[in-house]
Structures are given as C-alpha cells and as structure tokens.
C-alpha positions as CSV (number, residue, x, y, z in Angstrom):
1,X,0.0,0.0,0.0
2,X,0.7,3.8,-0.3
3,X,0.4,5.7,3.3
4,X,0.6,9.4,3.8
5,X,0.9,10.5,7.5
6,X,0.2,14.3,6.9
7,X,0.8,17.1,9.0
8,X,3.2,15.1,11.8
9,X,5.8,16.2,14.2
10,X,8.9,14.4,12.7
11,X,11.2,13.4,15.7
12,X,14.0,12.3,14.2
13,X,17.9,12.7,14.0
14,X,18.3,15.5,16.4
15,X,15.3,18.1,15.8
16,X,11.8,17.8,15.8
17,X,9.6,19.2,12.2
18,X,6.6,19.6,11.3
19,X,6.5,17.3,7.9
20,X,4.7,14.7,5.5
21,X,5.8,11.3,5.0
22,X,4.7,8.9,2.1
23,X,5.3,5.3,2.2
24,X,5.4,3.4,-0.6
25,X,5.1,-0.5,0.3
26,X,8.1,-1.3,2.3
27,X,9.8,1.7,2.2
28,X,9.9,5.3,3.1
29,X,9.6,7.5,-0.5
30,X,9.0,10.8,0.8
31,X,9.8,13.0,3.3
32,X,8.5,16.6,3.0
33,X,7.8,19.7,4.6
34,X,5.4,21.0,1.9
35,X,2.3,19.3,0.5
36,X,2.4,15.8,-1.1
37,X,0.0,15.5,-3.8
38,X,1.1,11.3,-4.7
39,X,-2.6,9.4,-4.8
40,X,-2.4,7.0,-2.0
41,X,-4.6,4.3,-0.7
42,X,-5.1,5.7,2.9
43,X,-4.0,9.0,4.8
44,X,-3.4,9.5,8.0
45,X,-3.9,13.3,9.5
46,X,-1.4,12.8,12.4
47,X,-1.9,16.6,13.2
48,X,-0.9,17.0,17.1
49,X,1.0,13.7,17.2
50,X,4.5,12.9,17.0
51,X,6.1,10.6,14.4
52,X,9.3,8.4,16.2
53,X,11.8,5.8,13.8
54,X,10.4,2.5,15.2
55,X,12.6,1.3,18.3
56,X,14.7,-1.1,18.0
57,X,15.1,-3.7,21.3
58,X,18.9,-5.4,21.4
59,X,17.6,-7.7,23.9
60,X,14.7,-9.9,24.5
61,X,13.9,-13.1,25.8
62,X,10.9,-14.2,23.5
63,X,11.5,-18.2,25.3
64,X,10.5,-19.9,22.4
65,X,10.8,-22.4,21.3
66,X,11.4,-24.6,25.2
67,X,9.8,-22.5,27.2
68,X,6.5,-21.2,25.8
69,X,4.7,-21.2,28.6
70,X,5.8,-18.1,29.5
71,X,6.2,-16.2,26.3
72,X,6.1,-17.3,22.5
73,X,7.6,-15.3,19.6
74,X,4.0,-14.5,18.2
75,X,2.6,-12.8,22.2
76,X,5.5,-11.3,23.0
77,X,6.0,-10.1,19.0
78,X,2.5,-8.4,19.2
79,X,3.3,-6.9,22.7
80,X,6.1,-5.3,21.4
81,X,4.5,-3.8,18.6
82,X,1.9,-2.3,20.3
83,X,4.7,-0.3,22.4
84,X,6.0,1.1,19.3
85,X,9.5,-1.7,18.9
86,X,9.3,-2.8,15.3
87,X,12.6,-4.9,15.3
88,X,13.7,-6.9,18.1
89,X,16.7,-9.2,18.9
90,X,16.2,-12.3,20.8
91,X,18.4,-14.2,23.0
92,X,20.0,-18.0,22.7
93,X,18.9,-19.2,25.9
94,X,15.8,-21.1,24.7
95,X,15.1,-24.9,24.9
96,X,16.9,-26.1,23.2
97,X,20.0,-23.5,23.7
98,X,21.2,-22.1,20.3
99,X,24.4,-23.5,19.8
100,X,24.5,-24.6,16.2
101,X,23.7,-22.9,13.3
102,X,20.6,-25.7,12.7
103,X,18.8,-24.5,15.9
104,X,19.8,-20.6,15.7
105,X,17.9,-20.7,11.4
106,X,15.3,-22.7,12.9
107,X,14.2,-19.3,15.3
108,X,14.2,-17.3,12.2
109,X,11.9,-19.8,10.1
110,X,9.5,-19.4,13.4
111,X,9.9,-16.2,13.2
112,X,9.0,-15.7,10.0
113,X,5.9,-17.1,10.2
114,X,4.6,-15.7,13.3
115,X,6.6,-12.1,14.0
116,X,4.6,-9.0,13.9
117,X,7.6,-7.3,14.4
118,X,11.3,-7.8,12.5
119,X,13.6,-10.0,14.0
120,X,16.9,-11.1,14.6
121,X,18.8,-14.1,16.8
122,X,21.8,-13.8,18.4
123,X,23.8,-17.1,18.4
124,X,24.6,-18.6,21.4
125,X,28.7,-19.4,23.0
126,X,29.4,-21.7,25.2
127,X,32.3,-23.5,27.1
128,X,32.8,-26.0,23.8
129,X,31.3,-24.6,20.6
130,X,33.7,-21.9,19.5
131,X,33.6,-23.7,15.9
132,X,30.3,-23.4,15.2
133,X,30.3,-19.5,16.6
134,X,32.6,-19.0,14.3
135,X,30.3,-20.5,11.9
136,X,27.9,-17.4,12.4
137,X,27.2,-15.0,9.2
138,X,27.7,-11.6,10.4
139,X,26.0,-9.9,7.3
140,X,22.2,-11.9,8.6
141,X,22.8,-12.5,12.2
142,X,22.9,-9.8,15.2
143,X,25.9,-11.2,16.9
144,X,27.3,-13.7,19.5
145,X,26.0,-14.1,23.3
146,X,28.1,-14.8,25.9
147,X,26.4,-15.3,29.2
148,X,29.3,-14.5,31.7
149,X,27.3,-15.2,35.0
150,X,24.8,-17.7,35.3
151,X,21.9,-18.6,33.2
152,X,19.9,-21.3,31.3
153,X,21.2,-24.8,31.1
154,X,25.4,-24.6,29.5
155,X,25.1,-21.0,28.9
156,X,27.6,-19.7,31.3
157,X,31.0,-19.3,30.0
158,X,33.1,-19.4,32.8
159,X,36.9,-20.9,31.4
160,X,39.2,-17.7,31.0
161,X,40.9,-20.1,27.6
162,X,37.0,-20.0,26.1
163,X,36.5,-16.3,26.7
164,X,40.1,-15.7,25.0
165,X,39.3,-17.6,21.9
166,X,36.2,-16.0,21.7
167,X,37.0,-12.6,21.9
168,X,40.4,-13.7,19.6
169,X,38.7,-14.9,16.6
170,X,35.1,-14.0,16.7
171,X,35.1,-11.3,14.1
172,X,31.4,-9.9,14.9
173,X,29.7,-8.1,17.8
174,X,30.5,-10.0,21.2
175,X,27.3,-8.7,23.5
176,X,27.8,-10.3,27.2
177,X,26.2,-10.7,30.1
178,X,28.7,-9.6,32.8
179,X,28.3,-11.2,36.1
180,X,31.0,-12.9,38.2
181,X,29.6,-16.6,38.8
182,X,32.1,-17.1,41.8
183,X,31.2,-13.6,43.5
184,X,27.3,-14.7,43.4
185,X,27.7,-18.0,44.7
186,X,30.0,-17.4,48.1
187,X,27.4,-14.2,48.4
188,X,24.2,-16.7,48.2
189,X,25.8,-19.0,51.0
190,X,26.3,-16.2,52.7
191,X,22.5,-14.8,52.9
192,X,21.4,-18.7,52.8
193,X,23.3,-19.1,56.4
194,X,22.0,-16.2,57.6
195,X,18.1,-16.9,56.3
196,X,17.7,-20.7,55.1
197,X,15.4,-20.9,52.0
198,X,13.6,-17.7,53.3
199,X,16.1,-14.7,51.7
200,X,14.1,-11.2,51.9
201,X,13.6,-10.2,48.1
202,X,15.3,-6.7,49.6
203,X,18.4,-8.6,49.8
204,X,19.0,-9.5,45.9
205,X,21.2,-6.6,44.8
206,X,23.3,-7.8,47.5
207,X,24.1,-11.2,46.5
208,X,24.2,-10.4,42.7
209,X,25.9,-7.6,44.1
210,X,27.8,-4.4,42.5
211,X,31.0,-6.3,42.5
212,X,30.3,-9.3,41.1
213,X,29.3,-6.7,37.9
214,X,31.9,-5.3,37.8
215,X,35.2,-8.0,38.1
216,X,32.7,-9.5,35.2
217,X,32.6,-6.2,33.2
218,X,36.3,-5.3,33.7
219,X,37.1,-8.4,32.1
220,X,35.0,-8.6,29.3
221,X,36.4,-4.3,29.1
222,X,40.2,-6.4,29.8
223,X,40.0,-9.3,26.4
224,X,38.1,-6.7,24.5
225,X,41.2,-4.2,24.6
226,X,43.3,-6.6,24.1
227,X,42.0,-8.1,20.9
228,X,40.7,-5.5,19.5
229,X,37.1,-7.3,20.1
230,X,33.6,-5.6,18.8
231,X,32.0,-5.6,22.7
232,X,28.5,-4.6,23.6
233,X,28.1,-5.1,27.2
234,X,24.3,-5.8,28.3
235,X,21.7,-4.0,31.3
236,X,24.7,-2.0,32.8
237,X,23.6,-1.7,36.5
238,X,25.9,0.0,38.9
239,X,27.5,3.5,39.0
240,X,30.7,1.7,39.1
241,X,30.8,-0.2,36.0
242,X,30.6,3.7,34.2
243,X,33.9,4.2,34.5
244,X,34.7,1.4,32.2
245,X,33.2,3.0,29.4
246,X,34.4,6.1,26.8
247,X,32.1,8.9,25.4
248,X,35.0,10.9,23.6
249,X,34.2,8.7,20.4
250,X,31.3,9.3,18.2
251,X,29.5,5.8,18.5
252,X,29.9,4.4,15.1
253,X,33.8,4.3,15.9
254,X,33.3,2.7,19.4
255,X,34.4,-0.8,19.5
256,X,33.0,-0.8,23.4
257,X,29.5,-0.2,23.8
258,X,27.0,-0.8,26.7
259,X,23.4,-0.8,26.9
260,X,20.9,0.4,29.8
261,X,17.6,-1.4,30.4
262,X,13.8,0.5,31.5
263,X,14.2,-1.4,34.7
264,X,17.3,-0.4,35.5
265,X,16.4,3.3,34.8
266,X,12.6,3.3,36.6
267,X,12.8,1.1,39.6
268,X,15.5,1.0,42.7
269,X,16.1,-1.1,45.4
270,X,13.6,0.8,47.7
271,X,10.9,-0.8,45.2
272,X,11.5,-4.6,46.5
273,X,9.4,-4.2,49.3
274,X,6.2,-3.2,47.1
275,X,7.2,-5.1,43.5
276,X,9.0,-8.1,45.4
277,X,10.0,-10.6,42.9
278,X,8.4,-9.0,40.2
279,X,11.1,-6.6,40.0
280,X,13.9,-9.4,40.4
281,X,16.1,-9.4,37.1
282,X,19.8,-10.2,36.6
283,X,21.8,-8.1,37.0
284,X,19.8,-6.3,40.1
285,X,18.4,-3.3,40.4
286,X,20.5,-1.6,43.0
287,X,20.5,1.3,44.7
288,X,18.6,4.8,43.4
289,X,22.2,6.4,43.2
290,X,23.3,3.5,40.8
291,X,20.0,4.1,39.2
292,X,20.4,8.1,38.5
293,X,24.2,7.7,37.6
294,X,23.0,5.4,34.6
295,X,20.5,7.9,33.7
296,X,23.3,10.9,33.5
297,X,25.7,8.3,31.7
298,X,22.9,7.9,29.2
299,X,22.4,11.3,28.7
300,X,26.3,12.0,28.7
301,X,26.8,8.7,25.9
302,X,28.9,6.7,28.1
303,X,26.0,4.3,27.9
304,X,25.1,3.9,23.9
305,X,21.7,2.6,23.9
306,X,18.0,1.5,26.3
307,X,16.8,-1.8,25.6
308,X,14.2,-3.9,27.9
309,X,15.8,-7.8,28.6
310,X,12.3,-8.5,28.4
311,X,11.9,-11.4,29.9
312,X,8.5,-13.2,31.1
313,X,7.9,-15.6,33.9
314,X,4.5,-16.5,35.0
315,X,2.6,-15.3,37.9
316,X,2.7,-18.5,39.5
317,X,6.5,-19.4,39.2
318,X,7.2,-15.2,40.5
319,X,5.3,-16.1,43.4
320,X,7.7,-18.1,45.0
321,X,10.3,-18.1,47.7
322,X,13.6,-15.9,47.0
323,X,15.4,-19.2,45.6
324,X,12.8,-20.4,43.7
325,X,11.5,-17.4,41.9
326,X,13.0,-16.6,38.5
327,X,14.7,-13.8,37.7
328,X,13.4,-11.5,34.7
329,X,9.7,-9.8,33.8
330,X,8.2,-8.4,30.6
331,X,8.7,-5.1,29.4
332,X,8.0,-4.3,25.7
333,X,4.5,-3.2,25.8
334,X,6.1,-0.4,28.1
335,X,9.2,0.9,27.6
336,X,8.5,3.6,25.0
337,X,5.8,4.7,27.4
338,X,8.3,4.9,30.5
339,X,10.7,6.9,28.1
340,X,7.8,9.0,27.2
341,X,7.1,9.7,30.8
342,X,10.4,10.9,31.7
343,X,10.5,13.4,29.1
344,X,7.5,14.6,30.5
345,X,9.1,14.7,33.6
346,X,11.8,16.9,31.8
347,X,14.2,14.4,32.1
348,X,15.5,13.7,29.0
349,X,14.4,15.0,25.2
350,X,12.3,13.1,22.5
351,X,15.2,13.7,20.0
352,X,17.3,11.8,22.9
353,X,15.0,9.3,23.3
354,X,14.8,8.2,19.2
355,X,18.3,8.4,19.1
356,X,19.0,6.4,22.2
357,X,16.2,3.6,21.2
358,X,16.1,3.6,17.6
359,X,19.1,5.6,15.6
360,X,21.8,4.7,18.4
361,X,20.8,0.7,18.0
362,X,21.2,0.7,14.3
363,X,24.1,2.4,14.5
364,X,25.7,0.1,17.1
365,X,24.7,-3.1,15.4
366,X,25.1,-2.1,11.7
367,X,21.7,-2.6,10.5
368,X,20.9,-2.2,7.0
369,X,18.2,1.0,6.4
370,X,16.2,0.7,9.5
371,X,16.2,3.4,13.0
372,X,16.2,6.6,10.9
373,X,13.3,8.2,9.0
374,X,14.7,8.7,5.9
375,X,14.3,8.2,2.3
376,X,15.1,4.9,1.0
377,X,14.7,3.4,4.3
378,X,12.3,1.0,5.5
379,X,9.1,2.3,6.7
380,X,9.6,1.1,10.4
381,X,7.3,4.1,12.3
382,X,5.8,5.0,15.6
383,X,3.0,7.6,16.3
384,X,2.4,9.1,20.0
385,X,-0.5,11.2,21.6
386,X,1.5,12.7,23.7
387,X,-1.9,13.8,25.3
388,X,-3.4,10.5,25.5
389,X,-3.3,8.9,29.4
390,X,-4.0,5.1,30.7
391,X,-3.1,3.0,32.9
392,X,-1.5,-0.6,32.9
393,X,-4.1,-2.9,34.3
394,X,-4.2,-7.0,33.7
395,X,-7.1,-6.3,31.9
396,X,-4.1,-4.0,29.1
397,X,-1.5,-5.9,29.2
398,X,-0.6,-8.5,25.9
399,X,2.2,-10.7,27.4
400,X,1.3,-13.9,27.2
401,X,2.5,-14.1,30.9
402,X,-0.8,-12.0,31.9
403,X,1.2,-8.8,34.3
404,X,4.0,-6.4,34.1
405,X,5.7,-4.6,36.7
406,X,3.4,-1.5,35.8
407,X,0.4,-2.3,36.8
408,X,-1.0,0.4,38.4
409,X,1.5,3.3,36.8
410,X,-0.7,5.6,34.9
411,X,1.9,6.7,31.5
412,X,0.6,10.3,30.3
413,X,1.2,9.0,26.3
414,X,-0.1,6.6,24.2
415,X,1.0,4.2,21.0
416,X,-1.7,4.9,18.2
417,X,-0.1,3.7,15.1
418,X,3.0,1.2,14.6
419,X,4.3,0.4,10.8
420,X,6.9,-2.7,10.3
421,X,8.4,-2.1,7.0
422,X,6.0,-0.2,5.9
423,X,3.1,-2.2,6.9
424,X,0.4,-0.8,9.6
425,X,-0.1,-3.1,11.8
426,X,-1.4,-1.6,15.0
427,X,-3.9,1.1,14.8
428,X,-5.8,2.4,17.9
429,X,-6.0,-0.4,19.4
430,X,-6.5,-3.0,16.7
431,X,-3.8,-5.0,14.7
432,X,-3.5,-6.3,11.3
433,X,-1.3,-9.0,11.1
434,X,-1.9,-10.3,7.2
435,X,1.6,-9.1,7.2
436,X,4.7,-10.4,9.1
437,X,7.6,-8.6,9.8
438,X,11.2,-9.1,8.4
439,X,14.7,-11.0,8.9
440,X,17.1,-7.6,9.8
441,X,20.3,-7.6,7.7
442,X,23.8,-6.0,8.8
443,X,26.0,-3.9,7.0
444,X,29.2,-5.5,8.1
C-alpha cells in the first residue's frame, strides 16, 4: 500500500519538524515539509501527534521455542508492537539452547511465520562450541551471546581459555552478560546461612551484588582491549561499572559499547518491598544512586543505547520463595511509554530518546536501512499522543504471561499507530497481522 501520515511532528535525528511522510510498500519514498499531492490508498492526519523511527530492542527473551509457557515469539512479538518496537533481537537461551547454526535458522523460520515485528537471533557461545560460533554469518545475524554469569542450562562461560578464543577470533559483535559466577555464589551461601530458603527479596542486589558486575565487566572491558574485540556489554547496573566506558568517540567508531535497560532506569532497590519478585532481574536493580548515575551516563553517551531484557515468567512461578522465583519480567509493551514519561518529567528529550532507542541501535549493530526516518529506508514508524493517558491494568497488558511490573502506573502517552516495513499493523488499538515482519540484515 501507499500511506501518507500528513501534517506530523517528525522526531528524528536530532530536531523535531513539522512534515509529511509517504510510504510506498516497504519503504519510506518521501519525506517533506510541503504538501504531497502522490494518490495513496489511505491517509493518515497525524496533526498534534509525534512521528518516532520504530525502536529497536537489542535484547529480548521471546523463550520460544522450550519455554513457551511463559512467552512465544508470536505474544511477546504483538506486545512489542503495540509499544511502538518494530525490530527486536532475541536471546539464545531457549530450549533447546542455540548453539549450532541448525537451531539458531530454525528461530528465524518461526519467526518468519509468526513475528509482527522484524527480527533477529543472536547465536549462542558456550564452554565448547567456538567452531560453530565462528560459523555465524555476520551480514544476517545480530551477533554472539556470551552469558558471563549464570543462566539457562550450558550458557555460562566461565573458562578464561574460552572467553580468550572467543574474543580472539570472533570477528562480529561479542554482547555479554557480565556477572561474576564465583562472587554470586560465596554471596548466596552467605544470605542462605543467615536466612535458610527464606532470603528477603530486599536482599537480591546484595548477592548479585555491584561487584560481582563489575570483576565480570572489567574483564570482558580487559580481552576486548586486548584483541581489539567488537563488545557490547548488556543492562549495565551500577554506578561503578561507568567508569569502564568512553564517550570521547562518536558511536559508530566505538568498538565498546554498553546498553541500559527500562528497569534499571525506573525502579530502585527501595521498590522490593512493594514489587517483590516481580522486579527481580539479573543483574539487580541496585541502589537509586546507581539508578540516577546510569540515567546521566545515558544522557552524557557513556551508555550507547535503552533496551528492555524483556523477559517473562508466570505469575505463578514469580510467586515463590527468594530461591525459587526466576529472575526476569516483561517489558516491551512499556518501555517507550516509561521513556515518554520521563520526558514529561523533563528528564531527558524526545530527539534523545529516538536516538537512544532507535538511531543509536542501528548504529551500534550495523543494520541495513532501519532506526532513521529517511528516504530509502524502511518504513519502520511509531505515532504518540503525547496527550493520551491510561493506565497498565491485567485487563491492558498483551504478554502472554498475563502482568507487568506496571500495573498500576498511569503513562501520560499513548501508541496509536506502529508500521513494520511499511506495513500498519497496529492502529488504535486494533492490529492487522496479514503481514509479518522481516529478517534484519547488517551492513558489516
């Protein structure tokens, strides 16, 4: 189809105009200030609205296939469109974990099939599968991840000679996950002397604790250096690990980058005794001061880009004991939203925040005409009331996991239109999904 979103404010690569924008299938054709007179087959007045690039999310945790109870690719796809992300990367750590080439083009024929949004899987490292790492195209695939703290089944690489080759030869983007396994374990027996089975939720920053982040970090910062290695470091958490990073570079000739996540910007440790579990994730959120320092480093580009490490459990399985309880919630529905909010609490710019969720993730992973609004570029768009209020109830929410750490916050925006290459496929409320989204390529 032909689309004309008339009379929009553009928000887009630093300044905000008043323009017109024609889309022409999947593709932007048109971007002008004056009148465009083309015949299309529907217009949209988007008078009083602002037009963002479509955000991009670096990490997600869609748990299919394995783990579908929680999440599948198609719920947590839908979710994600309807809180403006049009292109997602998902993690390895599935059932099956990814660790062949087989099982990583298997998640891209499901998600061909069933995404709403565009797509791309990150292929998965562990302790003996450097050869098929290496096997990874870096023109069609995301990157490598490389759980350096504990996760799902073999996913923790913990041998320094595995993390060398890796960061050696691997000639594509290494993103990590940077917490030290040995830290978190003499810090559990610790708190599991002191409490038995019955750990205070309060009490989780302390055992995934800041400096378990950051020997983990420093290290990954350490073989990056010294191999010259393309490293995006995951959900920074801690004032300390800041000092690791460099802003005196523009970011396309960074070869360290680091990521902040929603939760890690909105919540503090001071929510635990209110949000319990359902604000346990790893890494932790810590304190508020670790909190407001990875806002400023945002702001300041230490920190590259916001993502959400979306990441659903059930009700059920986060209402258990401190052990027991997963770490990790859902996020994507809402983190455009909670962006939204704290530019209305004048704490950041919309230019800021498409840059930081849309033109600073294309940038950073190299993908091919997608996270600008620009001619020639796929039509991946987002349109905000800026005017429109709601609140997150149950009755709202689209995870398949049925709540989000939300409920009850009022966000002073809304979502009312989401194209995915070029394709509207949430509207008010409603979405058309004749239309899948995309495989993302990488200009590498």
């Amino acid at each position: 189809m032909n689309i004309l979103i008339k009379n929009a404010s553009v928000v887009n690569e630093g300044k905000i105009i008043k323009a017109n924008v024609l889309i022409n299938g999947n593709m932007i054709a048109e971007i002008s200030e004056q009148e465009i007179t083309t015949s299309v087959d529907k217009t949209i007045d988007a008078a009083g609205k602002y037009l963002f690039p479509g955000c991009i999310d670096d990490q997600v945790h869609f748990r299919e296939p394995g783990l579908t109870h929680k999440g599948e690719i198609y719920t947590e796809a839908k979710a994600a469109v309807a809180g403006g992300i049009t292109s997602y990367m998902e993690m390895p750590n599935t059932v099956p974990n990814v660790f062949t080439q087989d099982l990583l083009e298997d998640k891209y024929k499901r998600a061909s099939e069933v995404s709403l949004a565009n797509y791309s899987f990150f292929m998965g490292a562990s302790n003996d599968n450097l050869e098929e790492v290496l096997k990874t195209d870096p023109k069609t695939v995301c990157g490598v991840k490389v759980f350096m703290g504990s996760s799902t089944g073999n996913m923790l690489v913990d041998k320094r000679e595995t993390l060398e080759g890796l960061f050696s030869k691997c000639n594509m983007l290494i993103a990590t996950h940077c917490e030290d396994e040995a830290t978190i374990k003499h810090n559990m027996q610790v708190y599991k002397d002191k409490y038995g089975d019955d750990v205070p939720m309060v009490c989780h920053p302390e055992i995934r604790s800041e400096e378990a982040c950051y020997r983990s970090s420093s290290l990954a910062v350490e073989l990056a250096k010294k191999y010259n290695t393309r490293l995006h470091i995951l959900h920074i958490s801690t004032a300390k690990e800041l000092a690791l990073f460099d802003n005196s570079k523009p970011l396309k000739e960074k070869r360290i980058t680091a990521e902040a996540c929603i939760h890690h910007l909105w919540f503090s440790d001071g929510d635990y005794k209110t949000k319990g579990a359902f604000i346990k994730w790893n890494p932790a959120v810590k304190k508020a001061s670790d909190r407001d320092a990875i806002f400023q480093a945002l702001l300041d580009n230490k920190i590259d880009v916001i993502a959400t490490d979306h990441a659903p459990h059930t009700i059920e399985e986060k209402n258990q004991s401190y052990f027991k309880a997963p770490s990790g919630g859902p996020l994507v529905q809402h983190s455009l939203n909670a962006m939204l909010e704290f530019y209305k609490q004048g704490k950041i710019s919309l230019e800021r925040i498409a840059e930081k969720m849309a033109h600073a993730v294309a940038d950073c992973f190299q993908i091919e005409k997608r996270g600008y609004i620009r001619k020639g570029y796929f039509a991946d768009l987002v349109l905000v009331d800026l005017n429109n209020s709601y609140t997150v109830e149950k009755s709202n929410v689209l995870y398949k996991c049925g709540w989000s750490p939300f409920e009850g916050t009022t966000f002073h925006s809304s979502i009312t239109h989401t194209f995915v290459s070029g394709h509207l496929v949430f509207e008010n409320g409603k979405f058309d999904e004749s239309v899948k989204g995309k495989r993302m390529t990488f200009e590498r």
